[in-house]
C-alpha positions in Angstrom: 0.0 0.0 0.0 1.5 3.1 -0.7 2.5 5.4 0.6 4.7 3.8 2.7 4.6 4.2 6.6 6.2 4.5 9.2 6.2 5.4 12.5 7.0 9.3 11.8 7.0 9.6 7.9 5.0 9.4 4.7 6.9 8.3 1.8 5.1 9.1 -1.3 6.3 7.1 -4.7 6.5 10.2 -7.6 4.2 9.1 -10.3 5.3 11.5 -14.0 2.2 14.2 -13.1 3.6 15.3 -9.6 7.3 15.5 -10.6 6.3 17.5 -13.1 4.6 19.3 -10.9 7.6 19.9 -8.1 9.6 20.5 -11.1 7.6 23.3 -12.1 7.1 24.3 -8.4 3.4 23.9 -9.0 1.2 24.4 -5.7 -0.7 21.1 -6.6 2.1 19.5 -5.5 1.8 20.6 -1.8 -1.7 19.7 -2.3 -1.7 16.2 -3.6 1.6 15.5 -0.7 -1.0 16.7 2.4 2.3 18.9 3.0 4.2 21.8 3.0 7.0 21.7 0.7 10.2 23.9 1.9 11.8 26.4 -0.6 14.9 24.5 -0.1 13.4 21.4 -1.3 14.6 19.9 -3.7 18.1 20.7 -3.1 20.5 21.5 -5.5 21.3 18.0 -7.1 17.7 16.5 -7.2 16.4 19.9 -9.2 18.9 19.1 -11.4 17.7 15.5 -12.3 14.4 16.4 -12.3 14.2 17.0 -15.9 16.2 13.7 -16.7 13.8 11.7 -14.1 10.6 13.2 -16.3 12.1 12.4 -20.3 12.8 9.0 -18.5 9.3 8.1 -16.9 7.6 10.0 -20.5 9.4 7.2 -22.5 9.5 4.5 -20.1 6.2 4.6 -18.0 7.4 1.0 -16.0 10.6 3.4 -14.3 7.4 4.5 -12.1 8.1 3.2 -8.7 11.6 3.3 -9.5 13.2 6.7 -8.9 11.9 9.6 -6.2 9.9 8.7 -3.6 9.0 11.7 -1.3 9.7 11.9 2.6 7.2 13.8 4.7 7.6 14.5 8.4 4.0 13.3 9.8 4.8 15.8 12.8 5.6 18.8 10.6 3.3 17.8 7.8 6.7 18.7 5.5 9.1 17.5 3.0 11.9 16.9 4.6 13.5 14.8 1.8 13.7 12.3 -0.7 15.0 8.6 -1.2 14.6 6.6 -4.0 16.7 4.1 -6.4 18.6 5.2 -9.9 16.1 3.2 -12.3 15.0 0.1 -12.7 15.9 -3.2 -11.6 18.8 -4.1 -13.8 19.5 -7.5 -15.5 21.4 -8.8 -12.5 18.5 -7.6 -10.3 20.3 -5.1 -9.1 19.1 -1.4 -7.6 21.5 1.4 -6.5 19.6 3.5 -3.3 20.1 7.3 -3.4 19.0 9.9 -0.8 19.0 13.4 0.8 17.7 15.3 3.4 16.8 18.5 4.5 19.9 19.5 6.9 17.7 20.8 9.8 16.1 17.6 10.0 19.4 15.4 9.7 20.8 13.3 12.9 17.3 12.6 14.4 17.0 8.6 12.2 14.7 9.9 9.6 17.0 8.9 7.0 17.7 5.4 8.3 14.2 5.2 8.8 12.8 6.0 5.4 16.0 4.4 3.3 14.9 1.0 5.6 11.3 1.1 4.5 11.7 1.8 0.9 14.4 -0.9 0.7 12.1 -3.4 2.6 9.4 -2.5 -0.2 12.0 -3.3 -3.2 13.1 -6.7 -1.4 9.7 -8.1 -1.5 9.4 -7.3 -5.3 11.0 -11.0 -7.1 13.1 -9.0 -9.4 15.3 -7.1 -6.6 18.1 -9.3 -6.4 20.7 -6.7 -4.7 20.9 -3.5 -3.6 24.2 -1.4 -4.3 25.4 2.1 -3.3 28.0 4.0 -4.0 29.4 7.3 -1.3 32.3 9.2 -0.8 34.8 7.9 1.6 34.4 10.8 3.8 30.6 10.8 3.8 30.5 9.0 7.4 26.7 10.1 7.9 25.8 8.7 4.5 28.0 5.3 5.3 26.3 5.0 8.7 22.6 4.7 6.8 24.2 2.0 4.7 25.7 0.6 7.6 22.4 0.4 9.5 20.8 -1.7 6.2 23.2 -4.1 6.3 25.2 -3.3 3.6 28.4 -4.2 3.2 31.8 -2.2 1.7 32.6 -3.7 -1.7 35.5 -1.8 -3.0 36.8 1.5 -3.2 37.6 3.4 -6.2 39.3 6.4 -6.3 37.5 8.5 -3.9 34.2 6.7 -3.8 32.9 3.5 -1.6 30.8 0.9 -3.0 28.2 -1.3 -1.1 26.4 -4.1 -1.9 23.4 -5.9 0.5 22.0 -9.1 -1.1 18.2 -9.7 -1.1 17.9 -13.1 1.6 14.1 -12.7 0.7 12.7 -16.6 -0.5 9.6 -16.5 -3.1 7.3 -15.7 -0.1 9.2 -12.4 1.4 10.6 -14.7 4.1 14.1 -14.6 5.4 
């Protein structure tokens, strides 16, 4: 059922009609999210994807769930941030987890706790085989939240660290 839950968030799947519409910084979108949405959201590197996520779910309508899903504080009734994966399940299976948010709402768990939920939801889907990442070695915050997923360090190369978690999940979503 989406959106999915959890105890202090909303995370809201971007179907092509409401990216469009936070692209275009459309009120509807604060409307259709039951939230306010910050002027600082989306930050600097989501706006500019934005257009790239909207060609790609135009031409490829099945990329829907697979990119932005939209965080919102149940307390606040904001946007706080966004997690999601960078396409499609590839032909190994394989989805790479991306994320940001807000900087007055970072170090309080939201991050671990929406990153957990939305990976949960992709592990019961039969194609998920593995979930990679990719973050700077420095980025100790971001390598904590893959930490707490159970990700592991693959390799690092050059100034980037790759993780990898394999999906344990049998046919019925049991471990």
């Amino acid at each position: 059922m989406l959106p999915l839950q959890t105890k202090r968030l909303l995370i809201y799947p971007c179907r092509l009609p409401l990216l469009t519409e936070i692209y275009l910084r459309h009120p509807h979108a604060a409307d259709k999210l039951a939230a306010t949405i910050p002027d600082e959201w989306p930050q600097k590197d989501l706006r500019e994807q934005l257009p790239h996520f909207i060609q790609l779910l135009q031409h490829d309508p099945r990329s829907y769930p697979w990119f932005m899903w939209i965080i919102v504080s149940k307390e606040h009734q904001s946007v706080i941030g966004d997690v999601g994966f960078k396409g499609r399940p590839d032909k190994n299976g394989a989805i790479e987890i991306g994320y940001s948010l807000l900087h007055s709402y970072r170090r309080n768990g939201y991050m671990k706790e929406a990153a957990e939920a939305l990976v949960k939801w992709a592990f019961r889907k039969p194609v998920v085989k593995q979930l990679i990442a990719e973050c700077h070695k420095t980025n100790i915050s971001s390598q904590r939240i893959l930490e707490h997923l159970g990700m592991q360090p693959t390799n690092l190369v050059g100034e980037m660290q790759y993780w990898l978690l394999l999906n344990q999940q049998d046919s019925d979503g049991q471990t």
